[in-house]
C-alpha positions, -999 to 999 in steps of 0.1 A, spaced: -157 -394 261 -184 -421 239 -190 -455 252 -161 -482 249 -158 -478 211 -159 -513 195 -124 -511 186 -105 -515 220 -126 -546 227 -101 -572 218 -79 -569 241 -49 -583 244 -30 -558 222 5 -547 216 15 -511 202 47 -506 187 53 -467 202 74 -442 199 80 -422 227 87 -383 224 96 -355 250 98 -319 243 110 -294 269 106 -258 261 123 -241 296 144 -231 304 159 -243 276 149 -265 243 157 -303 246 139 -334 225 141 -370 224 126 -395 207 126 -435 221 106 -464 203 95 -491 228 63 -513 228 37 -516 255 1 -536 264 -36 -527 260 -47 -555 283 -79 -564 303 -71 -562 338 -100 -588 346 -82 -609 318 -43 -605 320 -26 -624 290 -20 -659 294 14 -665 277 28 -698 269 57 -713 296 83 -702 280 72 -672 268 61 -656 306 92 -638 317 87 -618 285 53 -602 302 42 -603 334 15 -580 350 20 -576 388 -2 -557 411 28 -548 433 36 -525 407 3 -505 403 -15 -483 431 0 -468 463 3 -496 480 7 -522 456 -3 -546 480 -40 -558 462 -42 -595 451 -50 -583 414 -44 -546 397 -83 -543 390 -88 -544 429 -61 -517 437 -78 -499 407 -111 -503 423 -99 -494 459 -83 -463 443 -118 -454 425 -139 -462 460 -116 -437 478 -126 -410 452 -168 -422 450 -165 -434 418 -179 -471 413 -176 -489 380 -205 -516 393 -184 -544 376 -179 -523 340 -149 -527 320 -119 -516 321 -88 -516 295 -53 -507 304 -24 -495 285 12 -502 303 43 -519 298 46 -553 311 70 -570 333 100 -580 315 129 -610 328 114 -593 362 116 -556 358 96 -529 350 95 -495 351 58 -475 337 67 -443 338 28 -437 325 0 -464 331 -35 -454 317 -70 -471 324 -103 -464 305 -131 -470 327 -165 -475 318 -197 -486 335 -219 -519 328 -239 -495 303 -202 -495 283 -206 -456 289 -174 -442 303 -167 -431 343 -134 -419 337 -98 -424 330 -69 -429 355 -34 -418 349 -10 -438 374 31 -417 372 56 -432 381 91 -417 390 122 -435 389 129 -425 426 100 -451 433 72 -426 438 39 -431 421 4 -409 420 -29 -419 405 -48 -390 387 -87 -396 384 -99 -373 356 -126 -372 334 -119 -363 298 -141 -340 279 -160 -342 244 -123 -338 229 -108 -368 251 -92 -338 271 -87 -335 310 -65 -312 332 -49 -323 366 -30 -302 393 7 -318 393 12 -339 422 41 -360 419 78 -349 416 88 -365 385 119 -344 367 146 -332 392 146 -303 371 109 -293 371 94 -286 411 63 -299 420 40 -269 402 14 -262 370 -6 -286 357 -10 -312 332 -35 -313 299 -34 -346 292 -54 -359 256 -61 -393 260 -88 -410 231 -92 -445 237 -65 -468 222 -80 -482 183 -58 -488 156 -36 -459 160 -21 -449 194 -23 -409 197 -17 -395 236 -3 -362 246 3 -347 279 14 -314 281 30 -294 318 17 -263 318 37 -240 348 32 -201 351 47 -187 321 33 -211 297 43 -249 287 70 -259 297 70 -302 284 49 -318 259 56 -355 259 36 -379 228 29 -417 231 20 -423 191 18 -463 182 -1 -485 159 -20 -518 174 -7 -550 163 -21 -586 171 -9 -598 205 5 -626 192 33 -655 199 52 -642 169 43 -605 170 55 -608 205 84 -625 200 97 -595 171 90 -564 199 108 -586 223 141 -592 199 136 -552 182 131 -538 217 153 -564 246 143 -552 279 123 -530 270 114 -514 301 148 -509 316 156 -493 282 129 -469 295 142 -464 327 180 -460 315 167 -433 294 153 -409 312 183 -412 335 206 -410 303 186 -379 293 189 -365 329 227 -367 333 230 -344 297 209 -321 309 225 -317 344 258 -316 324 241 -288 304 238 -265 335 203 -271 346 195 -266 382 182 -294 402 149 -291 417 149 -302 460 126 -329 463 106 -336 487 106 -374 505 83 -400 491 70 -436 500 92 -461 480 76 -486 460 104 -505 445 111 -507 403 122 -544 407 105 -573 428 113 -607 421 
């Protein structure tokens, strides 16, 4: 990882994305799902006009284990503490989707972290599940942007809590380019890509993703669940899952 490159220091940003998911066993399946989501300041969330709010709202409740922080950079700094990593007041960007009409769902939140020197600490990857679950990876990418992670959290009903990720994750700039790939024994088994290009957070620009993309993030959540029922219909064997704390999807 290089210090916090120039390019993601305006901040707020949107991306228009598109979302892809490859599984490979036991069986070949794809999709492909276009959506928009945030590169925000955590310090700094966006400051929308009235009537514009209930299009994106950043809650704490909806980040960390216990979601119970006043603000999402002190759960993010309670969640570094616990691991003896200390940003000493650096910066940090996030990429996630925001609250929309008061729901969310982020299957995938991501934080670059860097110290007051603007020289990276790390990079958190926060998963949600849409059973309510949530884990927090700390990792820390190499030269390539790359980091591996044991698999913690039970996130597919037909993949068991086993393998590992590989996750590439380059700092947002113009272009968007993530990839995050479940390696299991026998060799990968899901890729899934987050491509996007940065657009100007504006009133306007905001008001197009919201119209192109309406409710967005329950579009998300539908998905996957969508997905999930024609897979199940395909034959595929359900994974037993173990319990989990909630941590609900909708709060008002």
């Amino acid at each position: 990882m290089n210090a916090v490159p120039e390019r993601v220091s305006a901040v707020p940003a949107l991306y228009s994305c598109t979302i892809a998911h490859v599984r490979t066993t036991p069986s070949r399946y794809a999709l492909r799902h276009r959506t928009y989501m945030w590169l925000i300041d955590p310090d700094h969330p966006p400051q929308l006009p009235r009537l514009l709010r209930p299009l994106a709202r950043f809650d704490p409740r909806d980040h960390f284990t216990d979601g119970d922080r006043l603000s999402i950079r002190a759960g993010l700094d309670a969640f570094l503490a616990e691991h003896g990593v200390y940003l000493d007041g650096g910066r940090v960007v996030m990429l996630a989707h925001a609250r929309v009409f008061g729901y969310v769902f982020n299957p995938l939140t991501l934080y670059w972290c860097y110290g007051p020197d603007a020289q990276p600490r790390c990079v958190v990857a926060e998963v949600h599940n849409t059973y309510g679950g949530r884990h927090c990876y700390l990792l820390h990418p190499d030269a390539s942007d790359t980091a591996r992670a044991e698999k913690k959290l039970y996130v597919s009903p037909f993949f068991p809590v086993d393998g590992g990720y590989r996750m590439r994750l380059p700092a947002p700039g113009a272009q968007l380019a993530l990839t995050v790939h479940l390696d299991r024994e026998g060799g990968r088994a899901f890729t899934a890509t987050v491509s996007g290009t940065r657009r100007e957070a504006s009133t306007a620009r905001l008001l197009r993703l919201a119209l192109r993309h309406p409710w967005s993030t329950l579009a998300v959540s539908a998905a996957i669940r969508f997905h999930g029922i024609r897979l199940y219909l395909r034959g595929l064997p359900v994974q037993p899952r173990r319990p989990e704390p909630r941590t609900p999807e909708k709060a008002t």
